[in-house]
N, C-alpha and C positions, 0 to 999 in steps of 0.2 A: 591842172592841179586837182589832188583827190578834193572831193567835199566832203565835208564833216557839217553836219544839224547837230543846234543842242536844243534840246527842251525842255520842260523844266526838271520831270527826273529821270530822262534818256539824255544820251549823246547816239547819233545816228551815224556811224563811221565808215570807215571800206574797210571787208574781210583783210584779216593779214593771218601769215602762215601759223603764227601761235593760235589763232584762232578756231583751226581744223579740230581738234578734238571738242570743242563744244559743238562746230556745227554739225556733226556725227552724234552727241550727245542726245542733240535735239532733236536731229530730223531721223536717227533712227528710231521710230517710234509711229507706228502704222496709225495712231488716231491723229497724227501732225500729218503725215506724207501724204495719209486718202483724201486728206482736205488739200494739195496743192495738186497742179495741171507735169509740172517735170520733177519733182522728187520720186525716186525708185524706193522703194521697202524690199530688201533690208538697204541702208544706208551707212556706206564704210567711208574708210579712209581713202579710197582713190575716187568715190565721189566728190568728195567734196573736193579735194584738190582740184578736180575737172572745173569746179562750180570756182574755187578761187581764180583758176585760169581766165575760165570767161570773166570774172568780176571784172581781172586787173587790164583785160583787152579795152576796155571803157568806148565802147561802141557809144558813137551818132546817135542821141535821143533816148538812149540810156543809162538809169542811175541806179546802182545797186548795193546797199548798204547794211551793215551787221547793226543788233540793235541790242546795246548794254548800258546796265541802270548806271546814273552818276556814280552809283557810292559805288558800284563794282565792273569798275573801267573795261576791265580784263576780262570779264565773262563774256560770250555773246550768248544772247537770251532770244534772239530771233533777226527776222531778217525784213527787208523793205525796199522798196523800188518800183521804178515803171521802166517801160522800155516803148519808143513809140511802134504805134501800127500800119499797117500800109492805108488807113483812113489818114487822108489828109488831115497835120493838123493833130492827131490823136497818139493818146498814150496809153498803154493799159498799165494798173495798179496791181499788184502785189503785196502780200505782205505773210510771215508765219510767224507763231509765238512755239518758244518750247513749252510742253504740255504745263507743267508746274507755274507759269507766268500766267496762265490763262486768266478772266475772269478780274483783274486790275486795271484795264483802261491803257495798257500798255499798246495793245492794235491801234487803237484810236489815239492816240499822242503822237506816234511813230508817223502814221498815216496820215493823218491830220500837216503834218509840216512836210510830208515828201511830198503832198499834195499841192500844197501852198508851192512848194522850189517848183514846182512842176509848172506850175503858170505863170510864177514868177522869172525862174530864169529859161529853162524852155521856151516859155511862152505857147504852150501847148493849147487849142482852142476846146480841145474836151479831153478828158481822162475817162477809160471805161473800166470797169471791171466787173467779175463774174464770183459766182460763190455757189455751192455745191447749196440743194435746196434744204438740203439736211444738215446743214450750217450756220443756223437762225441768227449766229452771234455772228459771225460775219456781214450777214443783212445789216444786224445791226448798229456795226461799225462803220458802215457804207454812207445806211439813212442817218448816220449821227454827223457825218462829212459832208453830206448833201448831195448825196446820191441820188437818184432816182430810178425806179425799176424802168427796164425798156423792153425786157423780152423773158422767155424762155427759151433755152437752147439745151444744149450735150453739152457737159465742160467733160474733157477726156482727164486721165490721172492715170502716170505710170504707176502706182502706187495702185489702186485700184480702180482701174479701168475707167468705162465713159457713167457717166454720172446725171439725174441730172442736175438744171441749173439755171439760177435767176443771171441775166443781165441788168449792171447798170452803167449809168452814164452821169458825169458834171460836166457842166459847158464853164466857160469863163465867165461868160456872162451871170450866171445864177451864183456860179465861187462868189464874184464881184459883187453882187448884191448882198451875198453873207456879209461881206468881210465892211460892208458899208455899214450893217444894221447894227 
């Protein structure tokens, strides 16, 4: 059964085909795409179809979700999910805003509760994710979730090219401990 997250002013739901013209909207826009690892610039209509395709295949360890405000059901304003890794046990986080949403707390609400399903029904022992080093609000979004930094690597980007990139990582353990305090 698809999942759907509410929070308090998103609903977290799975792309559907009326929804291709916003996600084209959004992700054609090279200051969105350079910051993601598999979005192409320019960004048309037979990608995103490709990108519904995968949604609706609903792969083992993966959840991949459209993200529109309560009051405008029908818009998609960005996107959210993990997908597990071949680390035991591990899931990487995702997430993108269309440019115009930026800067509202919408990354960290969205992310915040995929995060939560992710140890909650997963039960996934760590979540990782990555951010372009020239992406400070994404840092931000991370250490606001309880991220922790754990390296520096190359994050690559169809969009433009390899990058680089902080790593981080949540255990369950440390989630667990937030979510006690």
């Amino acid at each position: 059964m698809p999942t759907t997250i509410e929070t308090p002013r998103l609903v977290l739901r799975p792309l559907a085909e009326s929804d291709l013209d916003d996600l084209v909207r959004g992700l054609n826009n090279f200051n969105v795409s350079k910051m993601t690892a598999r979005v192409p610039h320019p960004y048309g209509a037979d990608d995103a179809r490709a990108f519904l395709a995968l949604c609706q295949a609903e792969a083992e360890g993966a959840l991949r979700l459209s993200i529109v405000r309560r009051e405008a059901p029908r818009r998609v304003i960005g996107g959210v999910g993990y997908e597990a890794v071949d680390e035991a046990g591990a899931a990487e986080l995702g997430y993108w805003l269309a440019e115009p949403e930026w800067g509202q707390g919408f990354a960290s609400e969205a992310a915040a509760a995929v995060r939560d399903h992710g140890f909650r029904r997963d039960a996934f022992d760590r979540l990782i994710a990555r951010y372009r080093t020239d992406n400070p609000a994404s840092g931000r979004v991370l250490a606001k979730l309880g991220f922790t930094v754990t390296g520096t690597t190359t994050c690559g980007s169809v969009a433009a090219g390899d990058n680089p990139a902080t790593t981080v990582a949540l255990t369950r353990e440390a989630w667990r401990s937030r979510q006690e305090a």
